[in-house]
PARO-943851 format. One record per residue: residue in one letter; residue number from 1; x, z, y of N, C-alpha, C in turn. Coordinates in Angstrom, 1 decimal. Example, Ala and Ser with C-alpha at 12.3 -4.5 7.8 and 13.67 -1.06 7.14 Angstrom:
REM PARO-943851
+-----+-----+--------+--------+--------+--------+--------+--------+--------+--------+--------+
| res |   n |   n.c1 |   n.c3 |   n.c2 |  ca.c1 |  ca.c3 |  ca.c2 |   c.c1 |   c.c3 |   c.c2 |
+-----+-----+--------+--------+--------+--------+--------+--------+--------+--------+--------+
|   A |   1 |   13.2 |    7.8 |   -5.7 |   12.3 |    7.8 |   -4.5 |   13.2 |    7.8 |   -3.3 |
|   S |   2 |   12.8 |    7.1 |   -2.2 |   13.7 |    7.1 |   -1.1 |   12.9 |    7.9 |    0.0 |
+-----+-----+--------+--------+--------+--------+--------+--------+--------+--------+--------+
This chain:
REM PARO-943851
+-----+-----+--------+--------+--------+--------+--------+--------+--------+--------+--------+
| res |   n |   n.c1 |   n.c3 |   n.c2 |  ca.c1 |  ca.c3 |  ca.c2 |   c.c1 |   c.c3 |   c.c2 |
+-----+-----+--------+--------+--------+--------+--------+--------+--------+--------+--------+
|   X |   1 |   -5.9 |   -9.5 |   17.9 |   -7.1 |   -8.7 |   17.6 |   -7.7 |   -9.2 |   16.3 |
|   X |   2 |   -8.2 |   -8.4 |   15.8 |   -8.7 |   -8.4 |   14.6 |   -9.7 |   -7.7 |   14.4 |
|   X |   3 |  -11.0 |   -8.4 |   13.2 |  -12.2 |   -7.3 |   13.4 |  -11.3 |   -6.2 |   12.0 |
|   X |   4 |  -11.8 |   -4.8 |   12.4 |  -12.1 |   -4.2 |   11.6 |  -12.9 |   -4.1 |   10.3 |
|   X |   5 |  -14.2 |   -4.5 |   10.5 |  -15.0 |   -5.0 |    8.7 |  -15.8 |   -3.9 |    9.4 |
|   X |   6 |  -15.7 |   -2.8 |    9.9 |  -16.6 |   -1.4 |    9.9 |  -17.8 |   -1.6 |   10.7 |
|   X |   7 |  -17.5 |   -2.0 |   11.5 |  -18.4 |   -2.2 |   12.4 |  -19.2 |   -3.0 |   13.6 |
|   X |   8 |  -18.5 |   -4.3 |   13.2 |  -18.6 |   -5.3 |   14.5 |  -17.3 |   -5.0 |   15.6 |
|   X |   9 |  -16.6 |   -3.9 |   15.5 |  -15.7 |   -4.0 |   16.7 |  -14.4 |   -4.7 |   16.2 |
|   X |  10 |  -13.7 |   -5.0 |   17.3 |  -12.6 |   -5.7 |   17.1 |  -11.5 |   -4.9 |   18.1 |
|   X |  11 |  -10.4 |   -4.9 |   16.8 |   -9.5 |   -3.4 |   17.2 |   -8.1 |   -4.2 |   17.5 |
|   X |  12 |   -7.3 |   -3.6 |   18.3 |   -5.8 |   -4.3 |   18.4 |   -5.2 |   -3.5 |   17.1 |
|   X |  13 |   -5.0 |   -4.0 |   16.2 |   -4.0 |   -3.5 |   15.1 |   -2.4 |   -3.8 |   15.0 |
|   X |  14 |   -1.7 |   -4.4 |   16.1 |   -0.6 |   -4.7 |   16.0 |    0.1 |   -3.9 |   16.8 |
|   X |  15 |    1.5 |   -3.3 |   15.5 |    2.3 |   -2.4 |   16.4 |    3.3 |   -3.2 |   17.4 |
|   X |  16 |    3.4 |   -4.2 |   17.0 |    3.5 |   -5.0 |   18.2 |    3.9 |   -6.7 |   17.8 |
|   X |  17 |    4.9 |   -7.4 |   18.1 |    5.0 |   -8.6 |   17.8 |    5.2 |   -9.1 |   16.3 |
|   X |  18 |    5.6 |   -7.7 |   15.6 |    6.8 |   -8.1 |   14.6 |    5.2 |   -8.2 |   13.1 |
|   X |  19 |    4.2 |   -7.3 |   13.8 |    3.7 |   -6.8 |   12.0 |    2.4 |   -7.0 |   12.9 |
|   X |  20 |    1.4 |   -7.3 |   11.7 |    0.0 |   -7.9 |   12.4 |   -1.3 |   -8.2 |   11.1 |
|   X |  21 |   -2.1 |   -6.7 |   11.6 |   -2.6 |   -6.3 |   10.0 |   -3.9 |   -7.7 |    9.7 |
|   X |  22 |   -3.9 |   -7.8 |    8.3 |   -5.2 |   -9.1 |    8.4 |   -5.9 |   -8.6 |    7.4 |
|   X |  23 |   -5.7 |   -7.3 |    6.7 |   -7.6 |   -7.2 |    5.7 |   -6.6 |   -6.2 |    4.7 |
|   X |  24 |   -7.9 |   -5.7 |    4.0 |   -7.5 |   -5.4 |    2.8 |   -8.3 |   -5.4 |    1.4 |
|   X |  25 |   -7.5 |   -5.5 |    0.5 |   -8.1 |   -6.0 |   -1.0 |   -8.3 |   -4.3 |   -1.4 |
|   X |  26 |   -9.1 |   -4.7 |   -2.3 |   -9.4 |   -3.0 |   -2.7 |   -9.8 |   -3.3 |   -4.7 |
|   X |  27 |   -9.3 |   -2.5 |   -5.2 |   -9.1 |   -2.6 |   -6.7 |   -9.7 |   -1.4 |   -7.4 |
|   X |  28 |  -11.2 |   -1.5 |   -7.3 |  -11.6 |    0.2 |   -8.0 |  -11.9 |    0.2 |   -9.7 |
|   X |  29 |  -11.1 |    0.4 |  -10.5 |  -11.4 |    0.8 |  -11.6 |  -12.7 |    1.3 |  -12.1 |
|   X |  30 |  -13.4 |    0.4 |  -12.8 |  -14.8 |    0.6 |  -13.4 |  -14.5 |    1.8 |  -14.6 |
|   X |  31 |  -14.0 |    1.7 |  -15.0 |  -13.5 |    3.0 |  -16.1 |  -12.8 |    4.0 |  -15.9 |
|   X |  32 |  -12.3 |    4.3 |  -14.6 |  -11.5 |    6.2 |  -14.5 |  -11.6 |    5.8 |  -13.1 |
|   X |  33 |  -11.1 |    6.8 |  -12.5 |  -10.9 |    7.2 |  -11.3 |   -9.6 |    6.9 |  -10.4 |
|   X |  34 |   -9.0 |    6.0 |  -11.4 |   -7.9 |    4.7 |  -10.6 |   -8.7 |    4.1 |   -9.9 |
|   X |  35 |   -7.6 |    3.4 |   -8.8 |   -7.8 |    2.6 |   -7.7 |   -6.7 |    2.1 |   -7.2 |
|   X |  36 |   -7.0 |    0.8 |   -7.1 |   -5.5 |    0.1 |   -6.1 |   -5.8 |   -0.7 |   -4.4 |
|   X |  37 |   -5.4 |   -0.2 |   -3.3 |   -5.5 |   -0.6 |   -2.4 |   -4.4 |   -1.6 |   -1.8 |
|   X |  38 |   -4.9 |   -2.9 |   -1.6 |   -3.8 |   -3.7 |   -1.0 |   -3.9 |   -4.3 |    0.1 |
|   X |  39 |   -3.2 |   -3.8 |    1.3 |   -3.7 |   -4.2 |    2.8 |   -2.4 |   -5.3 |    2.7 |
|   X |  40 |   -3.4 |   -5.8 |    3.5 |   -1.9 |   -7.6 |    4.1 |   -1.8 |   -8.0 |    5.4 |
|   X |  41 |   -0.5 |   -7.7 |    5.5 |    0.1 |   -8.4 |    7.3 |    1.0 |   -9.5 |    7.1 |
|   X |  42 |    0.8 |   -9.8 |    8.4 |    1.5 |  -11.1 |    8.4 |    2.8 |  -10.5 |    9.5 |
|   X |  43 |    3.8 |  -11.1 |    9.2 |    5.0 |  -10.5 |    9.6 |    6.0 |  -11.7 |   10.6 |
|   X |  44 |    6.4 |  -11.4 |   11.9 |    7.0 |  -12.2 |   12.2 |    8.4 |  -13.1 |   11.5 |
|   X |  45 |    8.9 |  -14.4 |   11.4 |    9.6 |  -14.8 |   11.0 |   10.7 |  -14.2 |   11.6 |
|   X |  46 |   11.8 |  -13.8 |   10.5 |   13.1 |  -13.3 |   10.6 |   13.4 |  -11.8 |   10.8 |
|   X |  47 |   12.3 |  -11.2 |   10.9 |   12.4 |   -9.8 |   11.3 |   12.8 |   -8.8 |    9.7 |
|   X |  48 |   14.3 |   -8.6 |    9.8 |   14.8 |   -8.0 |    9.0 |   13.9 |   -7.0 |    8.0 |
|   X |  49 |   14.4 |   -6.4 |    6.4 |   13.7 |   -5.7 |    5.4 |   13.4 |   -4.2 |    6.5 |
|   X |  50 |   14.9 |   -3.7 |    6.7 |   14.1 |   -2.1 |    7.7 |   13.6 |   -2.1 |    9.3 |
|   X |  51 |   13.4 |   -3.2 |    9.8 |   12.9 |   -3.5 |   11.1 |   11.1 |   -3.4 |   10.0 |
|   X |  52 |   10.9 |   -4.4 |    9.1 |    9.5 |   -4.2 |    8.5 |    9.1 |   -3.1 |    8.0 |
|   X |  53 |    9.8 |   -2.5 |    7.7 |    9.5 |   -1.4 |    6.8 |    9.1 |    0.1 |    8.5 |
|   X |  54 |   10.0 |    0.0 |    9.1 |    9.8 |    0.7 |   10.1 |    8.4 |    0.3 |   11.0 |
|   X |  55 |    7.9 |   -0.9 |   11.1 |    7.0 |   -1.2 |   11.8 |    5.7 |   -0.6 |   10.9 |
|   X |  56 |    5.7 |   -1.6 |    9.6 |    5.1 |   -0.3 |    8.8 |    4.4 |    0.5 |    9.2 |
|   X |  57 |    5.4 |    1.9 |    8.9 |    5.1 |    3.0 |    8.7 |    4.5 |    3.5 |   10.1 |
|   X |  58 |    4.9 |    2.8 |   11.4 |    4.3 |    2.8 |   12.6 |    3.0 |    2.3 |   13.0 |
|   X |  59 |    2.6 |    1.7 |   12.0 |    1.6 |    0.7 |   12.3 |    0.0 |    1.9 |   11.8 |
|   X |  60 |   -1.2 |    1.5 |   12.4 |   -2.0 |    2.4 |   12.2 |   -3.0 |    2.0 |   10.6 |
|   X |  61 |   -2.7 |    1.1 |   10.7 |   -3.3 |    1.1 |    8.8 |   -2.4 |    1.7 |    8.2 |
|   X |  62 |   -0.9 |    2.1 |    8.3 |   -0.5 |    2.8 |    7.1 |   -0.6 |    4.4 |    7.4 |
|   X |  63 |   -1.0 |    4.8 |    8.5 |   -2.3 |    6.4 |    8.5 |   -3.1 |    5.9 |    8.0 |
|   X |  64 |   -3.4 |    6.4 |    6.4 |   -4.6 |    6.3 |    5.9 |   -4.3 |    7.1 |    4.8 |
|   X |  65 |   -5.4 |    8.3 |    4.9 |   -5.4 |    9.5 |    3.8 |   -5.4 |    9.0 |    2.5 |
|   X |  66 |   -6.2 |    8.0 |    2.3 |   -6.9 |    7.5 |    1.4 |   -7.6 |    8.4 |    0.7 |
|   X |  67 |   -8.3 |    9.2 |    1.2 |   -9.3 |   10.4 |    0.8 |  -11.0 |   10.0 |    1.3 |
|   X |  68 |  -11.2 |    9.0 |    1.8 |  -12.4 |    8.2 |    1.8 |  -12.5 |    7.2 |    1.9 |
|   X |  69 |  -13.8 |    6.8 |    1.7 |  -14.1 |    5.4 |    1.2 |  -14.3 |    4.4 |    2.4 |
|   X |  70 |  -14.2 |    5.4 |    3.7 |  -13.7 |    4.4 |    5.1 |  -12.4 |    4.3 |    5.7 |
|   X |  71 |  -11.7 |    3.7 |    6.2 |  -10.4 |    3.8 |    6.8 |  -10.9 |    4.7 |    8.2 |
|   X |  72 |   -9.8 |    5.8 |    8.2 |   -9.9 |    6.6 |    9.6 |   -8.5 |    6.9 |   10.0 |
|   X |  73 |   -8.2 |    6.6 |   11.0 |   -6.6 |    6.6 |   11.7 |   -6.5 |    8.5 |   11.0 |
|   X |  74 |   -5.5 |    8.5 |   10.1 |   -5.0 |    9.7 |    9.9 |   -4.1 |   10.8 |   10.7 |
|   X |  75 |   -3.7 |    9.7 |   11.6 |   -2.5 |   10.2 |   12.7 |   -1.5 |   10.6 |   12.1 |
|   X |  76 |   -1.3 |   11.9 |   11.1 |   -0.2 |   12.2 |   10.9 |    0.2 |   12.8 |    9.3 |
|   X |  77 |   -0.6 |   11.5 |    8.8 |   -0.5 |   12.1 |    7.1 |   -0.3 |   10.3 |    6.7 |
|   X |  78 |    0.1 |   10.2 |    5.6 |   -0.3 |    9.3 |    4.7 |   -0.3 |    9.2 |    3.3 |
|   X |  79 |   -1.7 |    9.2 |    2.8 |   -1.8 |    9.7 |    1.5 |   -1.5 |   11.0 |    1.4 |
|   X |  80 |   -0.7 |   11.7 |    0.3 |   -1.1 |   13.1 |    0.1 |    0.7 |   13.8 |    1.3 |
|   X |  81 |    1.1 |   12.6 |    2.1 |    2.8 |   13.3 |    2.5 |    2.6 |   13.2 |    3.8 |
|   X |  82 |    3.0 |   13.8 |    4.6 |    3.3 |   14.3 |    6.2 |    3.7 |   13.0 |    6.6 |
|   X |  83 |    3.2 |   12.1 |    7.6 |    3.8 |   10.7 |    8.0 |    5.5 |   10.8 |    8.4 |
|   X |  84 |    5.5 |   11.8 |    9.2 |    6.8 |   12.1 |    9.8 |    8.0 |   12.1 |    8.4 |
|   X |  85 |    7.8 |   12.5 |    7.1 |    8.3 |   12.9 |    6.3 |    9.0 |   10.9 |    6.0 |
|   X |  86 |    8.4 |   10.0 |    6.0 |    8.6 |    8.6 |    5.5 |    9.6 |    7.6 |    6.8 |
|   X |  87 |   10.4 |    7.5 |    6.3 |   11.4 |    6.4 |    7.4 |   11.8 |    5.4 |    6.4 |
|   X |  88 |   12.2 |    4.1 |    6.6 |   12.6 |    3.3 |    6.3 |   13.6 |    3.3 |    4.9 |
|   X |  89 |   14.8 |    4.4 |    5.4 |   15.9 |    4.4 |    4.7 |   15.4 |    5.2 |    3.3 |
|   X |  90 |   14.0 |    5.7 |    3.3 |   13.7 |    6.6 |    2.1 |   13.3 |    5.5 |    0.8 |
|   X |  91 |   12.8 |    3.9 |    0.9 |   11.9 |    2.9 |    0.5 |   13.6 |    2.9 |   -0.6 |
|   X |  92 |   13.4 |    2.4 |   -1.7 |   14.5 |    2.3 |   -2.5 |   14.0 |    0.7 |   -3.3 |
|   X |  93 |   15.0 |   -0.3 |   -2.6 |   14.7 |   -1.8 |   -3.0 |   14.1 |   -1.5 |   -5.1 |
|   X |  94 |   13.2 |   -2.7 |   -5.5 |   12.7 |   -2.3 |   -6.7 |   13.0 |   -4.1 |   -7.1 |
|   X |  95 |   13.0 |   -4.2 |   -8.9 |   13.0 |   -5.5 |   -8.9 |   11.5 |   -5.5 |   -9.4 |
|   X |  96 |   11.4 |   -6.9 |   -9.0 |   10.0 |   -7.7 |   -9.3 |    9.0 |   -7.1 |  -10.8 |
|   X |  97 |   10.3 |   -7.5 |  -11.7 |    9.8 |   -6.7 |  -13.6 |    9.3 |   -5.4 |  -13.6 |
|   X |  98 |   10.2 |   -4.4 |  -12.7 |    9.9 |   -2.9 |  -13.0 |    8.7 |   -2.8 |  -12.2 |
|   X |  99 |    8.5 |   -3.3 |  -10.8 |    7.3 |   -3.4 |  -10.0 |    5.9 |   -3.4 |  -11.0 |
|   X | 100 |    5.9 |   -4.6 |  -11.6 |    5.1 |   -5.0 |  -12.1 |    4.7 |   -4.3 |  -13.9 |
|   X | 101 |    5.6 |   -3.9 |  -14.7 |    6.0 |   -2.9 |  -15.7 |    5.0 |   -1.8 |  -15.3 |
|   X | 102 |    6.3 |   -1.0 |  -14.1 |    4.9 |    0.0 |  -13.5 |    3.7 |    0.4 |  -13.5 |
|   X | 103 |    3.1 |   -0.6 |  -12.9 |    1.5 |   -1.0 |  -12.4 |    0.8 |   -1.2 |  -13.8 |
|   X | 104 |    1.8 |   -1.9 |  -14.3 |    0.8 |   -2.3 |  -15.4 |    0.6 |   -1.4 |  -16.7 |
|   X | 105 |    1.5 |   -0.5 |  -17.0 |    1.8 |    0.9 |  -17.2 |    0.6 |    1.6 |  -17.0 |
|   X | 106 |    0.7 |    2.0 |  -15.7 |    0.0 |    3.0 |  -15.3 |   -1.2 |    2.5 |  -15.1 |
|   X | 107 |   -1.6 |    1.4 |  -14.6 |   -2.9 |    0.9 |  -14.9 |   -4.3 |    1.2 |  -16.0 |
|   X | 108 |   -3.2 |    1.5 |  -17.4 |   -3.9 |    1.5 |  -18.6 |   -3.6 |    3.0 |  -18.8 |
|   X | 109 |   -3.2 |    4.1 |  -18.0 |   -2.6 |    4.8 |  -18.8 |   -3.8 |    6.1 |  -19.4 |
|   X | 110 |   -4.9 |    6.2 |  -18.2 |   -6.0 |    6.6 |  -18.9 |   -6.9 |    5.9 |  -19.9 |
|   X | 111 |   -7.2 |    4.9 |  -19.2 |   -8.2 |    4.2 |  -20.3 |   -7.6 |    2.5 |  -20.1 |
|   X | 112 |   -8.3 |    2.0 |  -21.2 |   -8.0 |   -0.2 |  -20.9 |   -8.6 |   -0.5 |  -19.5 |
|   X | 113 |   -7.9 |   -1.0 |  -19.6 |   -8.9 |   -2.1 |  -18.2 |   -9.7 |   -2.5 |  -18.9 |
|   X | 114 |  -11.1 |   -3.2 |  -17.8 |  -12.2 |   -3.5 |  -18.4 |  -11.9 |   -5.2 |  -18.1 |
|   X | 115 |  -12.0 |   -5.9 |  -18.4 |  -12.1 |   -7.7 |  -18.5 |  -11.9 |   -7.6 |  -17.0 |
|   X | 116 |  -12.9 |   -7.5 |  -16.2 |  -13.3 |   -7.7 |  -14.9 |  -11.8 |   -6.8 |  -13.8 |
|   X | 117 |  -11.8 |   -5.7 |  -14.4 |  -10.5 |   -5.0 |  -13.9 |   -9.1 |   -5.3 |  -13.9 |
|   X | 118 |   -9.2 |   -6.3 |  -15.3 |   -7.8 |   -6.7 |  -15.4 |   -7.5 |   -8.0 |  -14.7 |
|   X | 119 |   -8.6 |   -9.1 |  -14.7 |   -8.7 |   -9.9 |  -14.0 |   -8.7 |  -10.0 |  -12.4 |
|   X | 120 |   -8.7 |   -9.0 |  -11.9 |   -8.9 |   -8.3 |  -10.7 |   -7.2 |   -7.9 |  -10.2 |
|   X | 121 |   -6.8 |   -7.5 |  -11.1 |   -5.3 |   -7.0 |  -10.7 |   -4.6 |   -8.5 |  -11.3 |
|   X | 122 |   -4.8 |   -8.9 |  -12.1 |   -3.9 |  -10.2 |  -12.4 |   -4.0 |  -11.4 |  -11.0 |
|   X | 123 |   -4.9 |  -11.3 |  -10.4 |   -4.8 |  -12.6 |   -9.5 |   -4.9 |  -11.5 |   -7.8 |
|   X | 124 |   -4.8 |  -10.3 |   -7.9 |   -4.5 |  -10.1 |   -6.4 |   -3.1 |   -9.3 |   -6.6 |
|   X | 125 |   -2.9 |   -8.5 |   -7.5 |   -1.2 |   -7.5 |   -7.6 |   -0.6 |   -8.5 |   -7.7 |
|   X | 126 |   -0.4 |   -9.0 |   -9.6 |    0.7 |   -9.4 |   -9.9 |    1.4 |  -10.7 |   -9.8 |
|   X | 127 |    0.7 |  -11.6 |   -8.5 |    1.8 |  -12.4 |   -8.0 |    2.1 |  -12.2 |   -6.7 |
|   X | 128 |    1.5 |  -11.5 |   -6.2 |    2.1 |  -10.8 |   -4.9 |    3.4 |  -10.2 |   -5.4 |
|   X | 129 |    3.2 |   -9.3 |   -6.7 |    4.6 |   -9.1 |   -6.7 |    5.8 |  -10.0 |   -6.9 |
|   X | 130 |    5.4 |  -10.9 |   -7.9 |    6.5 |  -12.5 |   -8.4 |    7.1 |  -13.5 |   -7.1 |
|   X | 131 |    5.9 |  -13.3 |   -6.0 |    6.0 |  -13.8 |   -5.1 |    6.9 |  -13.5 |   -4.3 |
|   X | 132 |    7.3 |  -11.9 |   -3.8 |    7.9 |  -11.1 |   -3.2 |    9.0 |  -11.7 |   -3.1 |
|   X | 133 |    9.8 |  -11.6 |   -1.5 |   11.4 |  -11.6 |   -2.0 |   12.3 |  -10.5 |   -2.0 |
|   X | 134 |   11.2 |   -9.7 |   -1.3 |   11.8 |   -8.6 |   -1.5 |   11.4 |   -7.1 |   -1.7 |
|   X | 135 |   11.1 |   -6.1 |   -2.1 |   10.1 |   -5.6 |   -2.6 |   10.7 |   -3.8 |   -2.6 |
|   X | 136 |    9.8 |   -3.0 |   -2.3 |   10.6 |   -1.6 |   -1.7 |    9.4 |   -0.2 |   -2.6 |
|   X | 137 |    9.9 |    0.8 |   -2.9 |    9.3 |    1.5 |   -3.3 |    9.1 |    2.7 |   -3.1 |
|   X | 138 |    8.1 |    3.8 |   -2.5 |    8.5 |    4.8 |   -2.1 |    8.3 |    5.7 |   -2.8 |
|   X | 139 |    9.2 |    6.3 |   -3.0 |    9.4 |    7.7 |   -3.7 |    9.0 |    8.6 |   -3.7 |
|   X | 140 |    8.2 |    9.7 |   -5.2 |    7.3 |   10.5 |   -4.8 |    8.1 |   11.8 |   -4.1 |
|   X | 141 |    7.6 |   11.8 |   -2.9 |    7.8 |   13.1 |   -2.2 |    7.3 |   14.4 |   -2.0 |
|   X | 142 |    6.8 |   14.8 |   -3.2 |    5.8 |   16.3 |   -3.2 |    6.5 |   16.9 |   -2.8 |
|   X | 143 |    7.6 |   17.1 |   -3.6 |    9.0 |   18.3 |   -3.0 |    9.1 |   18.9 |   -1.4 |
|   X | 144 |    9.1 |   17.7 |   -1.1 |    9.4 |   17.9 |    0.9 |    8.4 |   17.2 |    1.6 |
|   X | 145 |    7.8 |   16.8 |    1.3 |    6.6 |   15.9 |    2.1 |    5.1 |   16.1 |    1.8 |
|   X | 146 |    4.6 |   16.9 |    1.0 |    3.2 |   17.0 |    0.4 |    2.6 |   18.1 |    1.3 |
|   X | 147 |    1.6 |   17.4 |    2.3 |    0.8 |   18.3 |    3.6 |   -0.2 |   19.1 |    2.8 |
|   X | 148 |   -0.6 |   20.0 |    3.4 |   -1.7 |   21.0 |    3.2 |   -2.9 |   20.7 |    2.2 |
|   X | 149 |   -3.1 |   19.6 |    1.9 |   -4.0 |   19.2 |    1.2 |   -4.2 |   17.9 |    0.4 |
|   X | 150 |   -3.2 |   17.8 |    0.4 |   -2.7 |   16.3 |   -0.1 |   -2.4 |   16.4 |   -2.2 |
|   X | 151 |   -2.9 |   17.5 |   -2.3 |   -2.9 |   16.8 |   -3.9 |   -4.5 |   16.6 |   -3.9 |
|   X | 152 |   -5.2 |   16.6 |   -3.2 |   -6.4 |   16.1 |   -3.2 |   -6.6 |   14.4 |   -4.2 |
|   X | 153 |   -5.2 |   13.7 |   -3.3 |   -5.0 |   12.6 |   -3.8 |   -4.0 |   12.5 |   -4.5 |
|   X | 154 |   -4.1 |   11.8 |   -5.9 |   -2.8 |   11.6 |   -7.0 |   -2.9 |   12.3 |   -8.0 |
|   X | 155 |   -4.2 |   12.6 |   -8.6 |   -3.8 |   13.4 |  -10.0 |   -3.2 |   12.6 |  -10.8 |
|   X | 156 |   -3.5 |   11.6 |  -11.0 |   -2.4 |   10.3 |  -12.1 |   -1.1 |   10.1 |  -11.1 |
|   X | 157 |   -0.8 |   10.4 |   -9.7 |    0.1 |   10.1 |   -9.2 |    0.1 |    9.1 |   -7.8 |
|   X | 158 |    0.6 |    9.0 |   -6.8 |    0.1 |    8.4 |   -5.9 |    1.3 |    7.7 |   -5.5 |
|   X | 159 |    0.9 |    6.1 |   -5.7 |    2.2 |    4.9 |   -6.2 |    2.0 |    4.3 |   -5.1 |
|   X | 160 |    3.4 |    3.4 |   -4.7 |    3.3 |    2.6 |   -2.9 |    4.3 |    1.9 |   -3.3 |
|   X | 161 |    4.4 |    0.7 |   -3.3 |    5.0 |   -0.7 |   -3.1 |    4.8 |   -1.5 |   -1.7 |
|   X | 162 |    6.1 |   -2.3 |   -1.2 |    5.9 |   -2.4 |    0.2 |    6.4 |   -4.0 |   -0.5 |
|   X | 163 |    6.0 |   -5.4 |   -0.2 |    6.4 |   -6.4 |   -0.8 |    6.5 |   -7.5 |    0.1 |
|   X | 164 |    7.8 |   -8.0 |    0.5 |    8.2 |   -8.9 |    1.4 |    8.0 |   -9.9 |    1.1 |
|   X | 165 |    7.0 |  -11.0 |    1.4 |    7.1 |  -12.3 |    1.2 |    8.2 |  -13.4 |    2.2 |
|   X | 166 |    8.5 |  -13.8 |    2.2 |    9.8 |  -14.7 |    3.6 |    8.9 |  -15.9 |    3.6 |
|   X | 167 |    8.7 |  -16.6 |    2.5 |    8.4 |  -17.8 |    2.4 |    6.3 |  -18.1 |    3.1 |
|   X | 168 |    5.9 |  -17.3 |    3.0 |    4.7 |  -17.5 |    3.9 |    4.6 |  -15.9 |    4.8 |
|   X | 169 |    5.7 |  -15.1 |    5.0 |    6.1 |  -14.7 |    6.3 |    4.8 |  -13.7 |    6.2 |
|   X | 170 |    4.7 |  -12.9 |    4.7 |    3.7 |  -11.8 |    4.8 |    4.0 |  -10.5 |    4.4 |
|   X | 171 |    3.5 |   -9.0 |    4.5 |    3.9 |   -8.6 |    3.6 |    2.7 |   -7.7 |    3.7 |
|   X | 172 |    2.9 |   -6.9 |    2.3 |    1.7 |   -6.4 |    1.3 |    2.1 |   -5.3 |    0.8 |
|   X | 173 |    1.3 |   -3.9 |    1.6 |    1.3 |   -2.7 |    1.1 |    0.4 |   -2.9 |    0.2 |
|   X | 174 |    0.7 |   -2.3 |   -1.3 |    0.1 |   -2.1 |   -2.4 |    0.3 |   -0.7 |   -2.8 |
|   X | 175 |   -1.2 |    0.3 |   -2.4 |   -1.0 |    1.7 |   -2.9 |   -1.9 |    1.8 |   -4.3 |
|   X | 176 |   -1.0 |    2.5 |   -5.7 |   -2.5 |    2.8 |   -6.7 |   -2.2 |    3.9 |   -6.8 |
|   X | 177 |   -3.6 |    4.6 |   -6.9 |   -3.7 |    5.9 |   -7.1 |   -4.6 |    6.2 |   -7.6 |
|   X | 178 |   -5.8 |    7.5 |   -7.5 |   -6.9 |    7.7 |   -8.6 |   -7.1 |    9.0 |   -7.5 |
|   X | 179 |   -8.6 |    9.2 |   -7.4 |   -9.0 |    9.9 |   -6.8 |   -9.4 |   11.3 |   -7.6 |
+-----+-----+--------+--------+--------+--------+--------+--------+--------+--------+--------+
């Protein structure tokens, strides 16, 4: 059990033994309409890359529209793609450089970061990613997966990194997007 942050209540958030949600970091761009959300679980020891990744996508933080500024169980969307549409075998392993390349790419790609913004992604993204041992990427799915209303989110594009830590047994959905 774990509080929520919303309201004083305290919610069971684990899909069950293996994945076990504990907070999330949140990265809002002072200068555009980027944003990076990074929720973190703590993950049982030894529980394989697609056993995690499957719990994941099961798990009720990763329903999240990301279409407001509160978390609300989506049920059956995530972000702008049909939940049903995302399984395990779709995550395409990523190395650490391009992870990090990416982000930091796209980060700037409207405007600079501001001092405070860059410093903000330097000490919560990018050693999460260095850290990783293993690290998964999912692929944009408009084609076959984009629900009824889902370009709401992603005009710069709606990015998801899934990042295995082994060695302190965590891992770290990292979504950036721009509202």
């Amino acid at each position: 059990m774990v509080d929520d942050g919303s309201s004083g209540r305290t919610t069971d958030t684990t899909v069950d033994d293996r994945l076990v949600y504990q907070g999330e970091v949140f990265v809002n761009f002072q200068t555009s309409r980027q944003w990076v959300s990074i929720k973190l679980f703590a993950v049982a020891a030894g529980t394989d890359d697609d056993d995690v990744l499957a719990a994941l996508i099961h798990h009720v933080r990763y329903r999240d529209s990301y279409a407001a500024s509160e978390f609300s169980d989506a049920k059956t969307i995530h972000g702008p793609y049909w939940l049903n549409a995302i399984t395990p075998n779709v995550f395409q392993a990523v190395a650490a450089s391009e992870v990090e390349a990416f982000i930091r790419t796209w980060a700037e790609y409207t405007v600079p970061l501001t001092d405070n913004d860059r410093a903000a992604m330097e000490r919560e993204v990018y050693p999460r990613v260095a850290n990783a041992t293993s690290r998964y990427q999912l692929p944009d799915l408009r084609e076959t997966a984009l629900h009824d209303w889902g370009r709401i989110v992603r005009v710069d594009g709606f990015h998801e990194f899934v990042l295995i830590d082994r060695g302190i047994d965590a891992v770290t959905l990292i979504v950036a997007s721009d509202d």
